[in-house]
Backbone bond lengths (Angstrom), bond angles and torsions (degrees), N, CA, C in turn:
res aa  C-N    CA-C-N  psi(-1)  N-CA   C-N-CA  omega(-1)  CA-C   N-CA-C  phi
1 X - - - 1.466 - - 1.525 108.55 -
2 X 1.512 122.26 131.94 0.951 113.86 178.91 1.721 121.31 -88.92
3 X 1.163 125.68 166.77 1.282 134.96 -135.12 1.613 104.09 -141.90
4 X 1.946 88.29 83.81 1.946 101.71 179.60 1.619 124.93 -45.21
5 X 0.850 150.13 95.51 1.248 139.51 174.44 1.670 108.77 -43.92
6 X 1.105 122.34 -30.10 1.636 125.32 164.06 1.611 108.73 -23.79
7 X 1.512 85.96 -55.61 1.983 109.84 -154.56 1.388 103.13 -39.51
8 X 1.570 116.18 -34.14 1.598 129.54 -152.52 1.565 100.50 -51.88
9 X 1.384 93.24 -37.48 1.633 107.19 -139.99 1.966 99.49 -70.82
10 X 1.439 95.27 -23.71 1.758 91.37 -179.17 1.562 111.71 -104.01
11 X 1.559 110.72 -9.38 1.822 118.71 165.58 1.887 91.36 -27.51
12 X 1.566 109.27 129.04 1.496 109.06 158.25 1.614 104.07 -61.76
13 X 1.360 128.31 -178.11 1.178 148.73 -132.71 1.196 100.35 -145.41
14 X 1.320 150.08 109.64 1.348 147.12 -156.85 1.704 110.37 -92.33
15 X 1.533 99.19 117.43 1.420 94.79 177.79 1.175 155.70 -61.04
16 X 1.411 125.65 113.55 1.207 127.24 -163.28 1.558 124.84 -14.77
17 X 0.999 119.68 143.71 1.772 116.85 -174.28 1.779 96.80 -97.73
18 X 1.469 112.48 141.78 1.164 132.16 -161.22 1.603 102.69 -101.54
19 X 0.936 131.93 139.48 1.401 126.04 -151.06 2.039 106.51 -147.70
20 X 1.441 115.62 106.89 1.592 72.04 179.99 1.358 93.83 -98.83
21 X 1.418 153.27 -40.54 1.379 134.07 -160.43 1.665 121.78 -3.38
22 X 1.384 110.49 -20.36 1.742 114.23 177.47 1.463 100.59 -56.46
23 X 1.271 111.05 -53.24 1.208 114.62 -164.74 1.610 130.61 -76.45
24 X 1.060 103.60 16.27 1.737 113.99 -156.61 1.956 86.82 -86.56
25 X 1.396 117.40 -56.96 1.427 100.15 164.59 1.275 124.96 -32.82
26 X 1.239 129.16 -120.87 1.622 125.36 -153.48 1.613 103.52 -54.31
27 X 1.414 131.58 5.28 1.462 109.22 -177.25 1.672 98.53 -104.30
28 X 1.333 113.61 -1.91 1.507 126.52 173.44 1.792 88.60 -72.01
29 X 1.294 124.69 -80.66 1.070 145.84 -163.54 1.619 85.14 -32.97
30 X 1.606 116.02 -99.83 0.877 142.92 -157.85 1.957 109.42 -32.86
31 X 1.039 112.66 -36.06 1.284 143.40 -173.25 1.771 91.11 -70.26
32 X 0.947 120.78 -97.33 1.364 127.46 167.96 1.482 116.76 -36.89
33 X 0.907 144.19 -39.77 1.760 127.49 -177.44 1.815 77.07 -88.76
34 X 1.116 163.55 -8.06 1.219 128.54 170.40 1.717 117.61 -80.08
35 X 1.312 90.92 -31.40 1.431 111.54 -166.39 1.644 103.46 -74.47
36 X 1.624 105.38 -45.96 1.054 103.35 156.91 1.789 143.67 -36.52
37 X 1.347 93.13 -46.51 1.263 122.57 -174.15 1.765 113.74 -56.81
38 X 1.141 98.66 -61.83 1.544 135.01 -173.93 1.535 98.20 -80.45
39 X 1.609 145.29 -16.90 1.068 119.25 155.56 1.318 146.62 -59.95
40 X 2.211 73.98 -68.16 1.826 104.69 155.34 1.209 117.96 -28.30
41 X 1.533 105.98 -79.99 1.707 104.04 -162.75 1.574 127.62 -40.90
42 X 1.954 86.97 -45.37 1.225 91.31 -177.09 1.316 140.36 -65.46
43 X 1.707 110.45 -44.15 1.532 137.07 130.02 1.919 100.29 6.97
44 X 1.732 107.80 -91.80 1.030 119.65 -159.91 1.888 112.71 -50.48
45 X 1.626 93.32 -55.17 1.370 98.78 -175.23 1.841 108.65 -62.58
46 X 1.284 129.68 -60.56 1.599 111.77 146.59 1.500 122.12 -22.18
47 X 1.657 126.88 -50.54 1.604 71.95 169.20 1.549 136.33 -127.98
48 X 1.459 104.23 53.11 1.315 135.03 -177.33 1.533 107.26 -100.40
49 X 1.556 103.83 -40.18 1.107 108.31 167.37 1.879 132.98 -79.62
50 X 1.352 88.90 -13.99 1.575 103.59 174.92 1.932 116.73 -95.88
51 X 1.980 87.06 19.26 1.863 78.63 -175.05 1.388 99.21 -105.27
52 X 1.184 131.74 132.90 1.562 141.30 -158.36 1.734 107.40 -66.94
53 X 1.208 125.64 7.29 1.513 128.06 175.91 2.165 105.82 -145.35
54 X 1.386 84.40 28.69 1.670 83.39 172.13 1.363 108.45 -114.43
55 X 1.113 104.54 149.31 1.787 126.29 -160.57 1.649 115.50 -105.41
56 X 1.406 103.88 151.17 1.725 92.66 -165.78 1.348 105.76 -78.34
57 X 1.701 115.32 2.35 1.347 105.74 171.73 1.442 122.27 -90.58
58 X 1.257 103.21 -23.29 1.961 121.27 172.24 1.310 108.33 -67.61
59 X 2.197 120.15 -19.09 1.556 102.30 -164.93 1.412 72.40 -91.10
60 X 0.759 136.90 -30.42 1.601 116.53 -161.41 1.356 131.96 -89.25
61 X 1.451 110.53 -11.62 1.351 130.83 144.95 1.524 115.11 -60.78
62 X 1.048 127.46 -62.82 1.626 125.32 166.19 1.202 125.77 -40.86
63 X 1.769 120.03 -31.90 1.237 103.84 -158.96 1.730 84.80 -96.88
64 X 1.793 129.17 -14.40 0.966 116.13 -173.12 1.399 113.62 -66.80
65 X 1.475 108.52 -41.71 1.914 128.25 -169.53 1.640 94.97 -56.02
66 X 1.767 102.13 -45.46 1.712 107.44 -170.47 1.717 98.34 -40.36
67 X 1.812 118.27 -69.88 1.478 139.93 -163.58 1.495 109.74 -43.49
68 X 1.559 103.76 -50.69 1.301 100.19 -166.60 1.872 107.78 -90.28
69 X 1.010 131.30 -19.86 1.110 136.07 163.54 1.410 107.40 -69.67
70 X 1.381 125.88 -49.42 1.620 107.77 -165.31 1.628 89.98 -87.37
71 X 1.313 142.82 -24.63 1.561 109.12 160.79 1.231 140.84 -63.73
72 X 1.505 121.39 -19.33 1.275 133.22 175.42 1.776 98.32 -75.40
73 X 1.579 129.42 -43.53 0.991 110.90 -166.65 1.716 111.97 -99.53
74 X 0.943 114.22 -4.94 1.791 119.52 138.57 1.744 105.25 -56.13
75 X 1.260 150.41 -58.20 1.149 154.85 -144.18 1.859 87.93 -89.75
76 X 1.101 117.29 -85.02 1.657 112.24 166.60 1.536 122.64 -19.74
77 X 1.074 101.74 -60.54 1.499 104.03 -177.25 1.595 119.70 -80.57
78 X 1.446 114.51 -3.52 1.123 102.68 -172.51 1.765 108.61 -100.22
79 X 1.801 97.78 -19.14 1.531 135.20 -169.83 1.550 100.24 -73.93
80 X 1.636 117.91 -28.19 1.360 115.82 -153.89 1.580 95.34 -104.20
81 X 1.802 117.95 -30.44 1.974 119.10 159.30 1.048 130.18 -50.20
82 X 1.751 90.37 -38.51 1.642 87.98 -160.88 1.683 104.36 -91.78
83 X 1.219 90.57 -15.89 1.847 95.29 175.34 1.540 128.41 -76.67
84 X 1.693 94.19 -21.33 1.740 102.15 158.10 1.360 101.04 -80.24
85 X 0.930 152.71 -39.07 1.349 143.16 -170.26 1.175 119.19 -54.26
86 X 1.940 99.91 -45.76 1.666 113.69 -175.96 1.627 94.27 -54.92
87 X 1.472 115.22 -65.61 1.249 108.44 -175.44 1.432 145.79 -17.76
88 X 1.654 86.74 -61.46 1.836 96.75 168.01 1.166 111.17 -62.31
89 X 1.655 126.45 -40.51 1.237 114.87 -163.79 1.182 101.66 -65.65
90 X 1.224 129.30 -45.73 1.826 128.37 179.21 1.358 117.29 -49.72
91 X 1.323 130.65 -39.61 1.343 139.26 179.67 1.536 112.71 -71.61
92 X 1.861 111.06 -34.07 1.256 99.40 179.46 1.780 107.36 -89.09
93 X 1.182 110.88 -25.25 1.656 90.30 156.36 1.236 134.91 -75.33
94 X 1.360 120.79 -13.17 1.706 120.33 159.00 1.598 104.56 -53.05
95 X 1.228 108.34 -49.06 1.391 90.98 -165.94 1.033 111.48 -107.60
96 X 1.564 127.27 47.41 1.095 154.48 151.72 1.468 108.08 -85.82
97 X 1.044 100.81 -71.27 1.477 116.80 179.45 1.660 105.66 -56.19
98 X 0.792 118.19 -47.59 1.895 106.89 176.16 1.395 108.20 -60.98
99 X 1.348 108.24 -29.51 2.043 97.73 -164.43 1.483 105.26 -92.09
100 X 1.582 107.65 -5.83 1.826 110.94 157.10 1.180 111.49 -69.23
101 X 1.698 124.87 -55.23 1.327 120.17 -159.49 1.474 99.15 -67.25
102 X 1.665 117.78 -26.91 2.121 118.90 -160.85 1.174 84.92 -71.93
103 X 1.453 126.20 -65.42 1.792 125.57 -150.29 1.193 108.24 -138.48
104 X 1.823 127.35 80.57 1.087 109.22 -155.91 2.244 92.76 -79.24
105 X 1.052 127.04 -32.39 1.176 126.15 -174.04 1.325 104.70 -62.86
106 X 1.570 135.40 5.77 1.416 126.45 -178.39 1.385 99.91 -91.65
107 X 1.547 98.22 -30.80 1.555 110.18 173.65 0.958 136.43 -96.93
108 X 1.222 127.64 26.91 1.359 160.02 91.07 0.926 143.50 44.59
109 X 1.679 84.96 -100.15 1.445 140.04 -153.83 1.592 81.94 -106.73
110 X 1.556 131.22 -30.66 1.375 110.05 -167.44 1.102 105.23 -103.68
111 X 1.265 119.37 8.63 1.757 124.32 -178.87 1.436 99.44 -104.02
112 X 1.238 115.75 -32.36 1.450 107.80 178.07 2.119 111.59 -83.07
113 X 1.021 106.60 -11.98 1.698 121.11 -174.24 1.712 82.50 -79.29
114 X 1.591 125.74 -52.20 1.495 105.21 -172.54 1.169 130.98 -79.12
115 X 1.488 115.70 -6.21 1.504 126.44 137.60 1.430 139.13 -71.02
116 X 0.932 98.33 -14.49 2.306 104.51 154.78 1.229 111.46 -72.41
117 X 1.642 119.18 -33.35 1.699 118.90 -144.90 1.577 69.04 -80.35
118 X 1.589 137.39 -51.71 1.404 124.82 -154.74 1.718 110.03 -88.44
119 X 1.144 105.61 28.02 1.819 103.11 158.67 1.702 93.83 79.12
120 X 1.981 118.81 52.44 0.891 85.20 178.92 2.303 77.80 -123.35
121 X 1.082 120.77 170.44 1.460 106.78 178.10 1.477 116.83 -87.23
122 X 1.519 113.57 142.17 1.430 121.43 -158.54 2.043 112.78 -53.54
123 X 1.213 95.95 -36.03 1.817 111.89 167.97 2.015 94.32 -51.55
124 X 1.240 103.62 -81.10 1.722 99.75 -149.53 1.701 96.01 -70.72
125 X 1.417 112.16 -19.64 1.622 105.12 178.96 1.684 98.04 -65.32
126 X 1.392 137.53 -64.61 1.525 127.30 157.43 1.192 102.73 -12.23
127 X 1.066 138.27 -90.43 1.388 161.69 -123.38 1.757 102.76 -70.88
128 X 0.880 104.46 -34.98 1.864 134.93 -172.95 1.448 95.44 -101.57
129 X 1.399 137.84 -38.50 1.294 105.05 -173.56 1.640 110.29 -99.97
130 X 1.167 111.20 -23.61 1.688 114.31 142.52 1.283 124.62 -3.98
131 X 1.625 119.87 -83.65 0.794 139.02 177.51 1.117 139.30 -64.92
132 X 2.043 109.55 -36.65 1.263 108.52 152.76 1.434 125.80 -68.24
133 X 1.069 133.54 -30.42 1.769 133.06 131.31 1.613 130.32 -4.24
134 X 1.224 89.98 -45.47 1.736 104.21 -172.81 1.528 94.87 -93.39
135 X 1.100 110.21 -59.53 1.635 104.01 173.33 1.488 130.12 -42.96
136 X 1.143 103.46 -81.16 1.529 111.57 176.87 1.625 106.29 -149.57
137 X 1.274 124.10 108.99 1.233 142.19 -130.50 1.539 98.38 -109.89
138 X 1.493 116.00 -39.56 1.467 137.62 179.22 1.765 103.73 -77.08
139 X 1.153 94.92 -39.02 1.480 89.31 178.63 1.392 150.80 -71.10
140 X 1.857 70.87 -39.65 2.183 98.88 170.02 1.446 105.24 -64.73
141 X 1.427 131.68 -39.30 1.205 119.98 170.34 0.899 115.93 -91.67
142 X 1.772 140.31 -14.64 1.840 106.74 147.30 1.008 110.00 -59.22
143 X 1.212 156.73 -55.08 1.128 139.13 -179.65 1.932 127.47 -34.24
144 X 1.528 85.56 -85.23 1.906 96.09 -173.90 1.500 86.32 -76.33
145 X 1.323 165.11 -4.73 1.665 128.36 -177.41 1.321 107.03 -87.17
146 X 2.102 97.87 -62.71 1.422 114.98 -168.20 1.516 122.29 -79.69
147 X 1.997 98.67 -10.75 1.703 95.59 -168.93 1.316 129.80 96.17
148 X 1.731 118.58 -19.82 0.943 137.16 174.71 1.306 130.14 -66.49
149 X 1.681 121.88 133.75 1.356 116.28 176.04 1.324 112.81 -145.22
150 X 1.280 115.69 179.23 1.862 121.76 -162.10 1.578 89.13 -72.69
151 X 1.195 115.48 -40.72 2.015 117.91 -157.38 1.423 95.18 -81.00
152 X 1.345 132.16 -12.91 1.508 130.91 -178.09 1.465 129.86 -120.36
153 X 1.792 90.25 -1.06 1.739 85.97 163.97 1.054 131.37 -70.29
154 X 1.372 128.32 143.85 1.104 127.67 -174.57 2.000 112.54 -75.18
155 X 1.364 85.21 131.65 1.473 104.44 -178.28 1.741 104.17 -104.40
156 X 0.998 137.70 82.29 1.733 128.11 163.61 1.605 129.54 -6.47
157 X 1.441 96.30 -73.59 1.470 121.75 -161.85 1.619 74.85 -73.46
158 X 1.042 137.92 -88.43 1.746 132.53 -151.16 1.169 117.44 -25.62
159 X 1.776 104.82 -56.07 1.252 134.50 -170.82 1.796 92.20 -57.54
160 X 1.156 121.19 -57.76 1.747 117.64 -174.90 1.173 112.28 -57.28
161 X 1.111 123.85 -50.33 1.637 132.71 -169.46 1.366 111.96 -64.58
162 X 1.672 115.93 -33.56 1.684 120.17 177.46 1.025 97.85 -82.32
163 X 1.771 131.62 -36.26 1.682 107.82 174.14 1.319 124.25 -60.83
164 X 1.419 111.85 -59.59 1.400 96.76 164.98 1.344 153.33 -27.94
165 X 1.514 90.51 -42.46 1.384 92.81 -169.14 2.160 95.01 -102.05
166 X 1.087 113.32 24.43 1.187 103.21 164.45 1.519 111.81 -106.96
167 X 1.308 107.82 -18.47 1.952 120.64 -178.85 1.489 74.58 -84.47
168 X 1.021 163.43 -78.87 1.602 154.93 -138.87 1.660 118.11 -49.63
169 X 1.460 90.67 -26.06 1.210 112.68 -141.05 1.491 80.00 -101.90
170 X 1.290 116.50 -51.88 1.865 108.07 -179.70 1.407 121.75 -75.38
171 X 1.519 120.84 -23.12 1.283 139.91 -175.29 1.422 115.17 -71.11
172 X 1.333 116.67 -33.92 1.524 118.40 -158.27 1.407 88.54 -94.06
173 X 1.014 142.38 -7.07 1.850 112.45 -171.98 1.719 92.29 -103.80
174 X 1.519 131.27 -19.16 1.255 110.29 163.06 1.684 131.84 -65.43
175 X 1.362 108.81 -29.11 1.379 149.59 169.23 1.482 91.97 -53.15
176 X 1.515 136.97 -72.38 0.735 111.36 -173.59 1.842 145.07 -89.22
177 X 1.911 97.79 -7.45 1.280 96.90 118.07 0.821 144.41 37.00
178 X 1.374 100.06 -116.25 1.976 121.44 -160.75 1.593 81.46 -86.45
179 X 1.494 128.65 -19.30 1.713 100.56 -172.73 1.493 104.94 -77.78
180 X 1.288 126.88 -19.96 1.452 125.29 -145.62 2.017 80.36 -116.91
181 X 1.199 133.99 -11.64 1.717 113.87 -169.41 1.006 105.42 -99.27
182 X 1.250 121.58 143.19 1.852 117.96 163.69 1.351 105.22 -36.39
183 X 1.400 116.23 153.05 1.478 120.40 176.65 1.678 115.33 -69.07
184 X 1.280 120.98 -31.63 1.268 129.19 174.64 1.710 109.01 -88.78
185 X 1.369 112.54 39.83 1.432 115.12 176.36 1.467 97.26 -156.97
186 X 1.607 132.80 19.37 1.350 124.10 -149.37 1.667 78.62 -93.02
187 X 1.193 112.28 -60.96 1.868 108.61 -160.15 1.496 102.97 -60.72
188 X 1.215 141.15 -33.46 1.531 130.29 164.52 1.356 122.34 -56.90
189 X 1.591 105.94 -40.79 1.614 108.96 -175.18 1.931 99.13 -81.26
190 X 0.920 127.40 -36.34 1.667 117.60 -169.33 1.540 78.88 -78.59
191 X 0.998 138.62 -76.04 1.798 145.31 -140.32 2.146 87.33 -42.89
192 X 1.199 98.50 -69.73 1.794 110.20 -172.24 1.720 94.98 -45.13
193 X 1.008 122.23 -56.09 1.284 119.06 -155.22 1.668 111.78 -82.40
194 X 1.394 123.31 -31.56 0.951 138.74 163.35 1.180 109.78 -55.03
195 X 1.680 146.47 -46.47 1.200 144.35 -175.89 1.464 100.94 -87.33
196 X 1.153 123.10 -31.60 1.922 117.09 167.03 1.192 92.13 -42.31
197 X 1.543 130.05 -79.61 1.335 135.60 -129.30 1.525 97.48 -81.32
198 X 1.462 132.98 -21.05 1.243 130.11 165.51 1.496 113.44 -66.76
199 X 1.108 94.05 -60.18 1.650 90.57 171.32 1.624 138.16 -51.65
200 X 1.378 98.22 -17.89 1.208 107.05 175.34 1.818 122.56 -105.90
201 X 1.113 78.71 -2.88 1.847 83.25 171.58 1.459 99.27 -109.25
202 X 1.152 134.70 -27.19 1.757 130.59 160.27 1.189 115.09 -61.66
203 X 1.141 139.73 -16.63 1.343 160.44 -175.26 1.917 98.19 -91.17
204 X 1.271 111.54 -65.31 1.530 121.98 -175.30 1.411 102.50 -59.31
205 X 1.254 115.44 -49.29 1.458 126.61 -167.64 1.497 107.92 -39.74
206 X 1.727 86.79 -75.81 1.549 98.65 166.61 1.161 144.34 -50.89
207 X 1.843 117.50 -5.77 1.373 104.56 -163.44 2.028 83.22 -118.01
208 X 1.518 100.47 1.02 1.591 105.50 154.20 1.440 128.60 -72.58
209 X 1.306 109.53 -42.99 1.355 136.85 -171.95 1.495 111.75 -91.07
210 X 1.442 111.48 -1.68 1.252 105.90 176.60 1.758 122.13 55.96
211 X 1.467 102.25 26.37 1.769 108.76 172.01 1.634 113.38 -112.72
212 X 1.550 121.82 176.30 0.964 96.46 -145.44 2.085 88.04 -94.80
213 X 1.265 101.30 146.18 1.783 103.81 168.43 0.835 133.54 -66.89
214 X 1.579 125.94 -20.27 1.481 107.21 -174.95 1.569 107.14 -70.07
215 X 1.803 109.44 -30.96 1.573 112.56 -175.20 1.529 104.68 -69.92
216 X 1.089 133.52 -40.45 1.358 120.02 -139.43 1.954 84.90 -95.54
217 X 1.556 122.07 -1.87 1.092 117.05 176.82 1.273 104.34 -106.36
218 X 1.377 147.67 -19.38 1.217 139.17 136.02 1.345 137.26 -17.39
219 X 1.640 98.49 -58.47 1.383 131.63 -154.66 1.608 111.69 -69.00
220 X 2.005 102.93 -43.17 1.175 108.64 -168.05 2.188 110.41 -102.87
221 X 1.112 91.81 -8.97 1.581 102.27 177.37 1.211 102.81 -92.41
222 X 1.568 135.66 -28.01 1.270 129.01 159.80 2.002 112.68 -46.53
223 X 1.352 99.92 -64.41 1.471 111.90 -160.02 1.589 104.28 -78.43
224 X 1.433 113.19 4.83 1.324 100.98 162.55 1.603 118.00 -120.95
225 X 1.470 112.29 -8.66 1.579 129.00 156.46 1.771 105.30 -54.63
226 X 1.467 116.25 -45.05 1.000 128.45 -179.36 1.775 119.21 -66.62
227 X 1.000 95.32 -33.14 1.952 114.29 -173.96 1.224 99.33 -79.30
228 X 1.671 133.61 -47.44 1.157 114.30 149.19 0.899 150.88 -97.22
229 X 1.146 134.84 12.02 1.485 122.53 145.10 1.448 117.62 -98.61
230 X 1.189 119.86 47.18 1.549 146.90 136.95 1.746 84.29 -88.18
231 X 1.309 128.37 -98.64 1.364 111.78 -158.34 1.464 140.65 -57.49
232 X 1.354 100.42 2.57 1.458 129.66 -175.29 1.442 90.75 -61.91
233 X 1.488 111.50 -78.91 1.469 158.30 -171.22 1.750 88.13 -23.30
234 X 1.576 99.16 -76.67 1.376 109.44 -163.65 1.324 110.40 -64.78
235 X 1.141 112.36 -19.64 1.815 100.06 -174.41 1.657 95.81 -101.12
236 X 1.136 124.24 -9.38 1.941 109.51 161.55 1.363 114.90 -67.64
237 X 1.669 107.21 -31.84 1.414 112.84 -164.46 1.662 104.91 -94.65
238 X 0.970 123.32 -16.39 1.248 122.46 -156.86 1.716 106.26 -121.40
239 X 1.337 125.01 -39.53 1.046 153.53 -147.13 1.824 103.87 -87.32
240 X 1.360 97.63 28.06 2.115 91.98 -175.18 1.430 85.33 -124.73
241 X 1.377 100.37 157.85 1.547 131.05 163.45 1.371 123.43 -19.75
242 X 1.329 159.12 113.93 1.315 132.72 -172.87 1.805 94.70 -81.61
């Protein structure tokens, strides 16, 4: 049977492939200042609350100093990475940009060399880096040299403001908690609720990230079951009157 070239034209169109790797940035971030959030606090307020002469006004002072201190220093620290990062990245496009204007044919020749290394042939890799040259010359090599892209530069201030407010975001429901439990129920009620909320964002994480849940809900309700009662421990033992 012969075989219309017409036919092509109504073949359906094969659907796009769904990809998450986009997301591994901010759901890394986001993932961590919550987790963060919801350890610490809880951690602390467990074991302030587990010291045999601490007061329901001291747990709740602690777990507040805990919130607002560990978001500012999530926000600092995250403001002070990503801002070295900005740096380099700026420096390596300065001198990006100079070694176009010195030799733009050196760069070229080296834009077209990083299209051979990926299986492309030395003729159409020329041919391709030509053009991305003529196009946007700064770009083809942020892109294929340095790796760099518009969706992955580092932004500072963003990067601070989502940490924060993702430790804010895990911190305050233990916080509130110890405000709303009898004082002689604070380390049962944060401990239970604290491992819900771990478990359930290891659970979310993963079914964002496309990994599998039962581990990544294991993984993180273990190491924070563990974080407190490490502080449990120390504030029964440590935590009395001298």
């Amino acid at each position: 049977m012969s075989h219309d070239p017409a036919d092509d034209h109504h073949a359906p169109a094969a659907p796009p492939e769904h990809h998450l790797v986009h997301r591994t940035g901010w759901l890394r971030a986001a993932v961590l200042g919550a987790n963060d959030g919801i350890i610490s606090v809880s951690s602390l307020l467990v074991g302030v609350a587990a010291a045999p002469a601490a007061s329901h006004a001291g747990v709740l002072l602690a777990g507040l100093a805990a919130l607002v201190g560990g978001a500012l220093s999530m926000a600092a620290g995250e403001y002070v990475s990503v801002s070295s990062q900005s740096d380099t990245e700026r420096a390596d496009l300065a001198r990006e940009r100079a070694e176009l204007a010195r030799a733009p044919e050196q760069e070229t020749a080296e834009l077209a060399s990083i299209y051979v290394s990926r299986g492309v042939t030395p003729a159409v890799a020329r041919e391709v880096a030509e053009q991305m040259m003529a196009h946007d010359a700064l770009g083809a090599h942020m892109r294929d040299e340095l790796g760099l892209s518009d969706a992955l530069t580092a932004r500072p201030v963003q990067a601070a403001l989502s940490s924060a407010l993702a430790f804010t975001t895990g911190a305050i429901v233990p916080v509130l908690v110890a405000l709303f439990a009898p004082h002689e129920r604070v380390v049962v009620a944060v401990s239970l609720v604290a491992l819900f909320l771990l478990a359930l964002l290891g659970a979310v994480g993963a079914r964002i990230g496309g990994a599998r849940i039962g581990r990544a809900v294991a993984r993180v309700t273990f190491w924070g079951a563990a974080a407190m009662g490490t502080t449990a421990i120390i504030g029964h033992v440590f935590g009395t009157v001298a």
